[in-house]
C-alpha positions in Angstrom: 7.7 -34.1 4.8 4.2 -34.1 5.0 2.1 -31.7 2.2 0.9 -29.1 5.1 4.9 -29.1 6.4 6.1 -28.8 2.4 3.2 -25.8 2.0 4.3 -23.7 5.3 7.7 -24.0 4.3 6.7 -22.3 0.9 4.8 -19.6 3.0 7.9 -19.1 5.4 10.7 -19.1 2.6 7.8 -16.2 0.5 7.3 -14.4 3.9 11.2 -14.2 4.4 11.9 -13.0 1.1 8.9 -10.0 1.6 10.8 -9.5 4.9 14.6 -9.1 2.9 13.0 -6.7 0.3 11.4 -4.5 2.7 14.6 -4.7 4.8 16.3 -3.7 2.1 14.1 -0.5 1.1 13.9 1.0 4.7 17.9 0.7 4.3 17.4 2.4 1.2 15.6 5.3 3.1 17.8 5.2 5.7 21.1 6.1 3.8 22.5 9.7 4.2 22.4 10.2 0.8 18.5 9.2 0.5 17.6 13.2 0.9 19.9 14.1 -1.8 18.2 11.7 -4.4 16.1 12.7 -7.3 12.4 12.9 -6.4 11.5 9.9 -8.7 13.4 7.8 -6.9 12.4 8.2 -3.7 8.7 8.4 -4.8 9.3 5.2 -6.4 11.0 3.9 -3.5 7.8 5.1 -0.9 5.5 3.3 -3.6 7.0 0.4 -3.1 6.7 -0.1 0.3 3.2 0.4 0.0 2.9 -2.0 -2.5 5.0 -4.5 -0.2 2.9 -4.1 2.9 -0.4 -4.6 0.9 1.1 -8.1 -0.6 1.9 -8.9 2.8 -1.5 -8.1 4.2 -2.8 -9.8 0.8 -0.6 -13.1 1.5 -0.9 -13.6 4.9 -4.7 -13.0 4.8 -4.8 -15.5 1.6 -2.7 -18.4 4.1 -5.0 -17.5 6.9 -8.2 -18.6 4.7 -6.3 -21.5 2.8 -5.5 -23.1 6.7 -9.3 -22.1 7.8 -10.6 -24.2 4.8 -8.1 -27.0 4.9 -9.6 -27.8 8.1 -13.1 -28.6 7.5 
């Protein structure tokens, strides 16, 4: 394996996991009982979707400039 193939498949196996969690949080918010949890909770649960989708934005932007520059 070459070190660009050995990097994207660090990017992929990071993107997937992202993917799981926030998977896992919208099932979270999802479950019937969601409505009848304690405020905290589900604030904490809202956060951290934020949270998620700006590391995404964060990581993919970050591999976008790391393939721009490993070109020149």
């Amino acid at each position: 394996m070459t070190p660009h193939d050995l990097e994207l498949k660090r990017y992929n196996e990071i993107a997937n996991r992202l993917d799981q969690i926030e998977i896992v949080l919208f099932k979270l918010m999802d479950h019937s009982s969601y409505s009848k949890t304690h405020k905290l909770l589900q604030d904490g649960v809202t956060l951290c979707l934020v949270y998620l989708k700006d590391v995404k934005d964060k990581f993919r932007r970050y591999a976008e400039r790391q393939h721009d520059t490993s070109g020149d």
